[in-house]
C-alpha positions as CSV (number, residue, x, y, z in Angstrom):
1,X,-77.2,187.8,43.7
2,X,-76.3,191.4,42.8
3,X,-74.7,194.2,45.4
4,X,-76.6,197.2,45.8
5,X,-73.7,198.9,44.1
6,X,-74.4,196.7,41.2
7,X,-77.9,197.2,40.7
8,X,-77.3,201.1,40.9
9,X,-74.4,200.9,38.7
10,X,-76.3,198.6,36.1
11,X,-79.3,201.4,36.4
12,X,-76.7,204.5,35.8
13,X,-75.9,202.4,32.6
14,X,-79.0,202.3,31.3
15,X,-79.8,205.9,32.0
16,X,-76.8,207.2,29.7
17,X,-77.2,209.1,27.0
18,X,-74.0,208.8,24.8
19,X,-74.4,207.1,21.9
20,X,-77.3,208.8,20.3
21,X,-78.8,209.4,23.1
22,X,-78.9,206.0,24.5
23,X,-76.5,203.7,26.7
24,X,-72.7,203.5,25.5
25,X,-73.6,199.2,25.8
26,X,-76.3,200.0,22.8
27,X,-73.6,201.5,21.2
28,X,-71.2,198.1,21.1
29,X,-74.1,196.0,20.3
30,X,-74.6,198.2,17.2
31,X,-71.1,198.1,16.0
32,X,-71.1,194.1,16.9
33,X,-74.0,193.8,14.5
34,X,-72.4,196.0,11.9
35,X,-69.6,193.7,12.3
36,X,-71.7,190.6,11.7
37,X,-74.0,192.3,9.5
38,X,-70.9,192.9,6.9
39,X,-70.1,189.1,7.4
40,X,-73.3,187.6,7.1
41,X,-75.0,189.3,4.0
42,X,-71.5,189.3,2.3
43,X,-71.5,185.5,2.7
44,X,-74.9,185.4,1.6
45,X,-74.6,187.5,-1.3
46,X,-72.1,185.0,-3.0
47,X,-72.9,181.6,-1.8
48,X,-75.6,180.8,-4.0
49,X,-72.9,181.3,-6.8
50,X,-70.5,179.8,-5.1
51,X,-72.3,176.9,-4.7
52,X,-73.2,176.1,-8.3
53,X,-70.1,177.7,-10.2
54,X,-68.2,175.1,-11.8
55,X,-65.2,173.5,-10.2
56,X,-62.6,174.7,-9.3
57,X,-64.2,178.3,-8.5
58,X,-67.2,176.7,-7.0
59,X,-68.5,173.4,-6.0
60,X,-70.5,172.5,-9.0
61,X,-73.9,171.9,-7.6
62,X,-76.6,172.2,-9.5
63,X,-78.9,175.6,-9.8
64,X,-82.2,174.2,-8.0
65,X,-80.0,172.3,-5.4
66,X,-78.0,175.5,-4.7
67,X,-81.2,177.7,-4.0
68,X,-82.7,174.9,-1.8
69,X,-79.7,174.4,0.2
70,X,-80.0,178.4,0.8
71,X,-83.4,178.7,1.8
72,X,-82.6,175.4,4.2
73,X,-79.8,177.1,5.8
74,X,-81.2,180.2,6.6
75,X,-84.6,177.6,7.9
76,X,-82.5,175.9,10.0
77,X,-80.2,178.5,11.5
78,X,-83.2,180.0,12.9
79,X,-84.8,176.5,14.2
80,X,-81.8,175.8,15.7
81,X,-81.9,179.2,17.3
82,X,-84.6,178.1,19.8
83,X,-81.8,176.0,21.2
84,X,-79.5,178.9,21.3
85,X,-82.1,181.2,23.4
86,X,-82.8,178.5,25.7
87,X,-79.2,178.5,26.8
88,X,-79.0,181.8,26.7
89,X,-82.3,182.3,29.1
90,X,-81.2,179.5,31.1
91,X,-76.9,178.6,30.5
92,X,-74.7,181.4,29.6
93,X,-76.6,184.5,30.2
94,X,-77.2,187.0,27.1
95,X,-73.8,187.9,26.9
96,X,-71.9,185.2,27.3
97,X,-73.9,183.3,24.7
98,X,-73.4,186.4,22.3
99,X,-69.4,186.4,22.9
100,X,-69.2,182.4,22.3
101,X,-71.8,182.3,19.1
102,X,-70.0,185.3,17.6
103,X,-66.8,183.4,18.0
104,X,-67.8,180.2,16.2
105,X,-68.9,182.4,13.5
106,X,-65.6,183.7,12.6
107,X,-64.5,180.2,12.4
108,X,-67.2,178.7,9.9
109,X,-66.0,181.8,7.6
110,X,-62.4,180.7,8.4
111,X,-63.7,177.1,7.0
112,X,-65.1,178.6,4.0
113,X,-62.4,180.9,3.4
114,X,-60.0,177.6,2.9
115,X,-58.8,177.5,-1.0
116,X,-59.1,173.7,-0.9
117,X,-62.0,173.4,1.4
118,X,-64.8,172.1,-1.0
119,X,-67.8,170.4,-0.3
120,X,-66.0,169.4,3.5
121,X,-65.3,173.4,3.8
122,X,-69.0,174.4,3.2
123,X,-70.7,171.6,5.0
124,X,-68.0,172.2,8.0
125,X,-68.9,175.9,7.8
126,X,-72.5,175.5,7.9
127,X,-72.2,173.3,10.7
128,X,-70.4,175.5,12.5
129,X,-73.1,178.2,11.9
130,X,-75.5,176.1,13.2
131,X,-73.9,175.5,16.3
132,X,-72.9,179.0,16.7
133,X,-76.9,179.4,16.7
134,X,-77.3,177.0,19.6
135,X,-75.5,179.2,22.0
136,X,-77.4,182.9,21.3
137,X,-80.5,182.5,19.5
138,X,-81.5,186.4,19.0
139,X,-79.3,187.1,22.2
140,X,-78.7,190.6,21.1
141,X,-82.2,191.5,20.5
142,X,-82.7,190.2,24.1
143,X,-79.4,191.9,25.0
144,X,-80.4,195.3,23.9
145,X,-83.7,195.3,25.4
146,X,-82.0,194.7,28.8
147,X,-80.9,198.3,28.2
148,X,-84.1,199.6,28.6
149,X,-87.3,199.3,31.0
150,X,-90.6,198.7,29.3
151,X,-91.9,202.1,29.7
152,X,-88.7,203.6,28.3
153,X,-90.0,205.6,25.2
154,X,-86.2,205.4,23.8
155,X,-86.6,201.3,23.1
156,X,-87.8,201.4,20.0
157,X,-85.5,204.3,18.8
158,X,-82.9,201.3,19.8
159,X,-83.6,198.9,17.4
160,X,-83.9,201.5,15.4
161,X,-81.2,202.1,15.3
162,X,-79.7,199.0,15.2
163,X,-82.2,197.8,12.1
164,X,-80.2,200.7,10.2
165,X,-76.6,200.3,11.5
166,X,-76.6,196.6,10.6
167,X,-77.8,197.5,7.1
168,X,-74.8,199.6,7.0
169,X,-72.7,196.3,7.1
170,X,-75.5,194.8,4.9
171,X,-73.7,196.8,2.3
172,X,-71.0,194.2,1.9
173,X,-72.3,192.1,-1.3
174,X,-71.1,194.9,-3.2
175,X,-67.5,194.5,-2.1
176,X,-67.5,190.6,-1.7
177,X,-68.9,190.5,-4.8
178,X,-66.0,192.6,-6.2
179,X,-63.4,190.9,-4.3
180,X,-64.9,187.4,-5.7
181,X,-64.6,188.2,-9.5
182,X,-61.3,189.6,-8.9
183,X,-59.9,187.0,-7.0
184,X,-61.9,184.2,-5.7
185,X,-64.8,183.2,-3.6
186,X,-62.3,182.3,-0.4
187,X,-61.0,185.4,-0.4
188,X,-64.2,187.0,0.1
189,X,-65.2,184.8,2.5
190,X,-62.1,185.6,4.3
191,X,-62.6,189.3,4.8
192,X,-66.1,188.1,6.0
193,X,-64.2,186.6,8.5
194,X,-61.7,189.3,9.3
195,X,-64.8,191.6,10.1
196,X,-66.7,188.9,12.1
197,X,-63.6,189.2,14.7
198,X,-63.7,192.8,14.3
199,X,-67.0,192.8,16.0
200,X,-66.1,190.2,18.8
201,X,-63.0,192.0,19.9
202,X,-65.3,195.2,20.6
203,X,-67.3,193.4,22.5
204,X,-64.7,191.8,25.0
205,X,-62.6,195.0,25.4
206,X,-66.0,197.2,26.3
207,X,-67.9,194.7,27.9
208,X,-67.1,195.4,31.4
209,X,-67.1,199.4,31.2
210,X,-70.5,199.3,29.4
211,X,-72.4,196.9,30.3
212,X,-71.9,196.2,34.1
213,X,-73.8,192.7,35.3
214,X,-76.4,193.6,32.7
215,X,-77.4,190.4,30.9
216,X,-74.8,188.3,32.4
217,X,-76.3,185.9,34.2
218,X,-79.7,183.9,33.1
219,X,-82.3,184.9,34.1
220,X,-84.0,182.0,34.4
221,X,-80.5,179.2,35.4
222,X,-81.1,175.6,35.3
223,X,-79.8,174.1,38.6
224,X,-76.0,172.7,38.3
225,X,-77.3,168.8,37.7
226,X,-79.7,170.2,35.1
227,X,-77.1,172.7,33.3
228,X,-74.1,169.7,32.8
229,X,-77.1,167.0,31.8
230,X,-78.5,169.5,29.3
231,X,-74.7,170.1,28.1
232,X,-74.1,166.4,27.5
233,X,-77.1,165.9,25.6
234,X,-76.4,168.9,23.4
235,X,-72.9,168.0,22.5
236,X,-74.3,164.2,21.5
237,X,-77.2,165.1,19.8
238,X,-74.9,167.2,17.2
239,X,-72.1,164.4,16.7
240,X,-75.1,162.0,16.7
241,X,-77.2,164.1,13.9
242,X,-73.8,164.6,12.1
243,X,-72.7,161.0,11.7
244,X,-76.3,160.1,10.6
245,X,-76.8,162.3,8.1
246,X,-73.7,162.0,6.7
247,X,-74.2,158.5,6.5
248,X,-77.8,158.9,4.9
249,X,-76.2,161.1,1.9
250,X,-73.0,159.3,1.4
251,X,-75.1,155.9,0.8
252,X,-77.7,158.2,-1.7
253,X,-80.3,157.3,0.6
254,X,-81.3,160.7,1.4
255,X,-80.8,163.7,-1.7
256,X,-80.8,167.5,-1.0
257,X,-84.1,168.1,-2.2
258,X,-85.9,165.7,-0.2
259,X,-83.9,166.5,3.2
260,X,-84.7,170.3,2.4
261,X,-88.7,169.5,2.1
262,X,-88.4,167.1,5.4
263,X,-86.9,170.0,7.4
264,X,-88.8,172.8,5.4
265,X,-92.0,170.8,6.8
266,X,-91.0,170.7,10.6
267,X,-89.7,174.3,10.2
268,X,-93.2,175.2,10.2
269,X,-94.6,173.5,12.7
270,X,-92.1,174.2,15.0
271,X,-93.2,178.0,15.7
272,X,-96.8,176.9,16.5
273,X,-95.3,174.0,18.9
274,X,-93.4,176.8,20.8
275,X,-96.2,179.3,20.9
276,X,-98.4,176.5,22.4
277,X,-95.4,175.8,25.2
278,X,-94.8,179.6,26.1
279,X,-98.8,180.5,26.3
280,X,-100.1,177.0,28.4
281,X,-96.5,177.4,30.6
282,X,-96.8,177.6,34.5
283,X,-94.0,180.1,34.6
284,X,-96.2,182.3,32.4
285,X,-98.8,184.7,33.8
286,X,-102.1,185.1,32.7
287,X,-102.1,188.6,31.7
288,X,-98.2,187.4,29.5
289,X,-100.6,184.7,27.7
290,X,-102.9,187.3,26.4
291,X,-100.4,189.5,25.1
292,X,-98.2,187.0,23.3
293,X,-101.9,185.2,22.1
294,X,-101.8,188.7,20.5
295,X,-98.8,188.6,19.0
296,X,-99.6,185.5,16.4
297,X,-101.3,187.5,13.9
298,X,-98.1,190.1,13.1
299,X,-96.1,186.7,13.7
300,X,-98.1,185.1,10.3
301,X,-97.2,188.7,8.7
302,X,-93.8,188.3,9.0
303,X,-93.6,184.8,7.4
304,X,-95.2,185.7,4.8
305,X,-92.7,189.0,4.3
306,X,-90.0,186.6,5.0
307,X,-91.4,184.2,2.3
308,X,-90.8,187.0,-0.1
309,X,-87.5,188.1,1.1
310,X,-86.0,184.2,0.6
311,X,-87.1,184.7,-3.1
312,X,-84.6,187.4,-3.3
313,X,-82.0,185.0,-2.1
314,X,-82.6,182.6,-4.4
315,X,-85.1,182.2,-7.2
316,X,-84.3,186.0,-7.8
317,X,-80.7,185.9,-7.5
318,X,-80.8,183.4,-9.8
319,X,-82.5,185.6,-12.1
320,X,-80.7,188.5,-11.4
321,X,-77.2,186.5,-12.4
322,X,-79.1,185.3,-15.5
323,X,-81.7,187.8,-16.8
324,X,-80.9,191.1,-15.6
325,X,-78.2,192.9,-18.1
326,X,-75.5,194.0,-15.8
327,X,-73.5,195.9,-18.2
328,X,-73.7,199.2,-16.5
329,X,-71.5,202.2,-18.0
330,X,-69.4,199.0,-20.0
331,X,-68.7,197.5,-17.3
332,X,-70.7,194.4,-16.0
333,X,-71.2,194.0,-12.2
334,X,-71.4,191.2,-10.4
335,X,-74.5,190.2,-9.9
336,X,-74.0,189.7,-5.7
337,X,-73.7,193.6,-6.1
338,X,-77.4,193.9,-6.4
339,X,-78.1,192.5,-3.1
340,X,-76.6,195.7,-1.7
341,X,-79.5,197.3,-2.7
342,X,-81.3,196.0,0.1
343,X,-78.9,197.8,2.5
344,X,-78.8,201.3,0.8
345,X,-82.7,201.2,1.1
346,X,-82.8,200.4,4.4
347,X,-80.3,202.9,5.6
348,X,-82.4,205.5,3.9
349,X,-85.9,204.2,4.4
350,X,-85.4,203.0,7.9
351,X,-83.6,206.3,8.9
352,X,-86.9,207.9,7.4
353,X,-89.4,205.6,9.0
354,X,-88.0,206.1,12.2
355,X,-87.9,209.6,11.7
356,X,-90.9,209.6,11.0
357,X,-92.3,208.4,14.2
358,X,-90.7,210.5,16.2
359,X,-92.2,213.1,14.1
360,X,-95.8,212.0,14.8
361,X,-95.4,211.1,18.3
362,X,-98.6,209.8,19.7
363,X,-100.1,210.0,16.4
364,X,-98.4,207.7,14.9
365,X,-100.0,204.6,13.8
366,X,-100.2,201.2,16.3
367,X,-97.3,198.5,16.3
368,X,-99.8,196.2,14.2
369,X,-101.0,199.0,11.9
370,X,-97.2,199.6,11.0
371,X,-96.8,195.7,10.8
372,X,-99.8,195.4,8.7
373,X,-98.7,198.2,6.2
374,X,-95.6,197.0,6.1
375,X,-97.2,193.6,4.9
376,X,-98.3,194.9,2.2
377,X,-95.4,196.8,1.0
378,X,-94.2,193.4,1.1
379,X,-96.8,191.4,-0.9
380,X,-96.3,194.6,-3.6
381,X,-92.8,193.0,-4.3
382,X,-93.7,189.6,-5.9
383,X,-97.0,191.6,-7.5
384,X,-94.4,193.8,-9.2
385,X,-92.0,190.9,-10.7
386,X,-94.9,189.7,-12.7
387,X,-94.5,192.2,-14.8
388,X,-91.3,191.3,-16.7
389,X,-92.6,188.0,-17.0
390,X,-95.6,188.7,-19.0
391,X,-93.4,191.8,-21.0
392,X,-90.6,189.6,-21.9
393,X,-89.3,186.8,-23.0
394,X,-87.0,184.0,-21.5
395,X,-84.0,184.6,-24.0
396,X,-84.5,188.3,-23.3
397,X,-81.9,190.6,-21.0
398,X,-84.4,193.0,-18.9
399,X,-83.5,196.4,-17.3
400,X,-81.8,196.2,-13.7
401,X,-84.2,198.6,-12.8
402,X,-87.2,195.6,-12.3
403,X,-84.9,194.5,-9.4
404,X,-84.4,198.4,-8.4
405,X,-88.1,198.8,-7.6
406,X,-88.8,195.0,-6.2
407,X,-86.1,195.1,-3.5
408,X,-87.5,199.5,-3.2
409,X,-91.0,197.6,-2.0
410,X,-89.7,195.4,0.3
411,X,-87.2,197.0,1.7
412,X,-89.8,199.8,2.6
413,X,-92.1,197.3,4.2
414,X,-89.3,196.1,6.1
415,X,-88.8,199.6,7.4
416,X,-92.3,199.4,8.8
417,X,-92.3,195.8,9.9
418,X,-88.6,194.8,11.7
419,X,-88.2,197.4,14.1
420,X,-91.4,197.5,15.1
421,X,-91.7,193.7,14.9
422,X,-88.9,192.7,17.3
423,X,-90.2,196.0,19.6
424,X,-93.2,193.9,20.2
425,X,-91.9,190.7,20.7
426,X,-89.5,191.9,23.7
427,X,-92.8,194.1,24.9
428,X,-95.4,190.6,25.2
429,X,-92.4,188.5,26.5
430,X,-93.0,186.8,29.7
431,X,-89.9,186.8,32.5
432,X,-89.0,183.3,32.0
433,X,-89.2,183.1,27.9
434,X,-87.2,186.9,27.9
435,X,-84.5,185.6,24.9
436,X,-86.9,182.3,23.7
437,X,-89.5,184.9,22.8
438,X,-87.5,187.0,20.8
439,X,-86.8,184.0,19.0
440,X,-90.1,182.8,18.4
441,X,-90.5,185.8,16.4
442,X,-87.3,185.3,14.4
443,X,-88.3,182.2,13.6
444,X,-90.9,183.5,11.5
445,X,-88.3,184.1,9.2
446,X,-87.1,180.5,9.4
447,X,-91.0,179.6,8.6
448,X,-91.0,181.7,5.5
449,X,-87.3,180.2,4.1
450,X,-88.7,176.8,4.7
451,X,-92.1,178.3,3.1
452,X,-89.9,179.2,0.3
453,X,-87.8,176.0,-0.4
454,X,-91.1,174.1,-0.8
455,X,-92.3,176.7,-3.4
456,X,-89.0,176.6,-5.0
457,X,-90.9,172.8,-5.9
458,X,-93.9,174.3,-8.2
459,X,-91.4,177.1,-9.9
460,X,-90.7,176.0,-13.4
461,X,-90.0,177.5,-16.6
462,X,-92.7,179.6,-17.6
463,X,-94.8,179.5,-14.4
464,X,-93.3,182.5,-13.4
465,X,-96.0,185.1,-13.3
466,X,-98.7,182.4,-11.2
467,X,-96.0,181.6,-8.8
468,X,-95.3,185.5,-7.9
469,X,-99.0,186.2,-8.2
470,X,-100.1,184.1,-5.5
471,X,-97.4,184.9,-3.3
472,X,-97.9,188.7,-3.7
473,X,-101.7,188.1,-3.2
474,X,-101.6,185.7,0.2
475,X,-99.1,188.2,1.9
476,X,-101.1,191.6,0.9
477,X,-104.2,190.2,2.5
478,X,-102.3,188.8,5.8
479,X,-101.1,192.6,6.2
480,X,-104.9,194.2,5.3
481,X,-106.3,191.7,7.9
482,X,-103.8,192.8,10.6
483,X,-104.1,196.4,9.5
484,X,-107.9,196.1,9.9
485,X,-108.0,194.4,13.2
486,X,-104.9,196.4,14.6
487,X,-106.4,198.1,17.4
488,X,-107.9,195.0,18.8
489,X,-104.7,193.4,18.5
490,X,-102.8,196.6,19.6
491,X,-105.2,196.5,23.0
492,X,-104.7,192.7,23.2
493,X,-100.8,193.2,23.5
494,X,-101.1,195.7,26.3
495,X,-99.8,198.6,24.5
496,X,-102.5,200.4,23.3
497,X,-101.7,203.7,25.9
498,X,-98.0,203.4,24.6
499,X,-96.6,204.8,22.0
500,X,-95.1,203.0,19.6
């Protein structure tokens, strides 16, 4: 149980001002997600390529096989992220499930990083990714609200915030890219990992001058009995998983593609299962059920936007390497370097966005409005890529600039959607689902990478311009529906005398 010196030292926390105007523990989380922000998309940027270069450079896996395995891992990361917020709600605490998933992450870059890793390097590392989202979940989302009291007008400033400092970090493909071409994919990998310990060591040497008891203890703790059970469980249920599946694929009974579909399947179930546990849950109130009832529609959004986003991750990165001339100013660029794009965008879009709404004030439109719009930005991005398509042919090299304006779309209905998005999801969250709901939400972009690596199924050669079509069409009309309705769903959440 806290002191009373505690509880007014945690409040004086939260009351500071001094790091743009918000709490110096705001401040660490930011720099811990530009940290792992730098990490992440820099890894991401080159895997695909790593994955299906030729051997010795890469593993030598084929083109379809590589984008499948990268719309599974980014399916299955968030999936097994629901694990990772219940320990955090119920285990470690926010924190302490931030410090130890942050930690494991610098090691699965370590593993990657490791000239003569191969194929045991990259399934160790993504492994150890995996299990590094069983301990946190979207623990710094749950984290940063902690910093804040529903009422405060500042919390969605935070993320914010946040949403533009990580994109800062997001920046990295550019220079992991480089670094790759010049001198190999582990050595990129390995700066990922040098910055990914950057970010933990801020963390331990501010944690106990900014943050106070904030967050460190769960807030809703399984008994002792309970805790060391669930531990034990946890800890076979991975070896278990391991051994099997490594079996399965050793013995060619099980192939990447059809594991991908099997868990692309269950990833989007999943999502609806939980909804169904948090809303008909004892520990949840009436009044919580309506609001995250509420939430479902933006929720379906954002798998759809996330469907869309995964297509820039593979199928388009893909394209990008092989279609897009790259020769800029006689010098070709890698084509990793293109997924900075994203970053620079959002830096300047999201900075504007938010600007925006401070601007505006208590004009500005409703949390689902801005989801909604958002949504359609998004759909606009697969509508676009038709275009090149139906211009141009299949031996032809077409202007960088068609990727310029896709990822310019979606990056601006990203501004619109992920602040705004996560804002609402800490808002509707009942007491005893505080972490589990903000990964609920997450995990629609889990649903809309496993969305993708079943598409990835009907792309062929020369389907291009159907495939995008319907894409861009389904998630336009999921954003005009929630646009439409938003004040219902606005009223629905509880927030329609805030201001978003």
């Amino acid at each position: 149980m806290k002191t009373a010196s505690q509880a007014i030292s945690n409040e004086e926390l939260r009351k500071q001002k001094s790091f743009l105007g918000h709490p110096k523990g705001v401040g660490t989380l930011s720099f811990m997600q530009l940290c792992n922000s730098y990490a992440s998309y820099g890894m991401s940027a080159i895997l695909i390529y790593y994955l299906y270069a030729v051997k010795p450079e890469g593993l030598g896996l084929s083109q379809a096989n590589a984008a499948q395995l990268i719309s599974l891992y980014s399916a299955c990361s968030l999936m097994f992220g629901i694990v990772g917020s219940y320990v955090a709600d119920r285990i470690l605490g926010t924190r302490r499930a931030l410090c130890f998933s942050r930690a494991v992450t610098v090691l699965a870059y370590v593993c990657l990083a490791l000239p003569f890793g191969g194929i045991v390097g990259y399934v160790g590392a993504m492994c150890l990714l995996l299990v590094s989202a069983m301990l946190c979940g979207r623990s710094a989302d749950a984290l940063m609200g902690k910093f804040y009291d529903k009422s405060d007008s500042r919390r969605d400033g935070a993320y914010t915030i946040g949403y533009v400092i990580s994109n800062i970090g997001a920046a990295a493909p550019v220079i992991s890219g480089a670094i790759a071409l010049a001198t190999g994919y582990h050595a990129a990998f390995l700066v990922c990992a040098v910055f990914a310990a950057l970010g933990v060591a801020a963390y331990l040497i501010t944690e106990k001058k900014f943050f106070g008891t904030i967050g460190y203890e769960p807030d809703d703790p399984l008994s002792a009995d309970k805790k060391k059970s669930f531990i034990v469980k946890m800890i076979a249920a991975i070896v278990v998983a391991i051994a099997v599946f490594a079996v399965l694929f050793i013995s060619g009974i099980l192939t990447i593609g059809v594991f991908s579909n099997v868990i692309s399947t269950a990833a989007i179930f999943i999502p609806i299962v939980y909804f169904v546990i948090i809303i008909t849950s004892p520990k949840t109130q009436k009044e919580e059920k309506t609001r995250v009832a509420n939430l479902i529609p933006a929720f379906i959004c954002n798998c759809f936007a996330m469907l869309v986003w995964t297509q820039s991750t593979s199928i388009l990165a893909i394209f990008t390497e092989q279609r897009v001339d790259r020769v800029i100013f006689g010098m070709e660029i890698s084509a990793a370097s293109f997924q900075t794009l994203p970053a620079v965008f959002a830096i300047f879009l999201g900075a504007v966005v938010g600007s925006l709404w401070s601007v505006l004030g208590k004009r500005q439109p409703l949390a689902p409005a801005k989801i909604g719009i958002g949504t359609i930005l998004w759909g606009c991005g697969p509508l676009f890529m038709t275009l090149p398509f139906m211009l141009y042919g299949a031996a032809d090299k077409v202007s960088p600039l068609w990727i310029v304006v896709f990822y310019l779309l979606i990056i601006l209905g990203e501004a619109f959607t992920s602040p705004v998005g996560y804002s609402c999801a800490s808002i509707v969250a009942p007491q005893a689902f505080a972490t589990q709901m903000i990964t609920v939400w997450s995990m629609s972009q889990s649903t809309g990478a496993a969305l993708n690596t079943l598409a990835v199924n009907f792309y062929k050669e020369g389907s291009e311009v159907p495939f995008f079509l319907v894409i861009g069409l389904i998630t336009c009309a999921a954003g005009l529906i929630v646009l439409i309705f938003g004040k219902k769903i606005a009223a629905g959440m509880g927030m329609l005398e805030k201001t978003e």
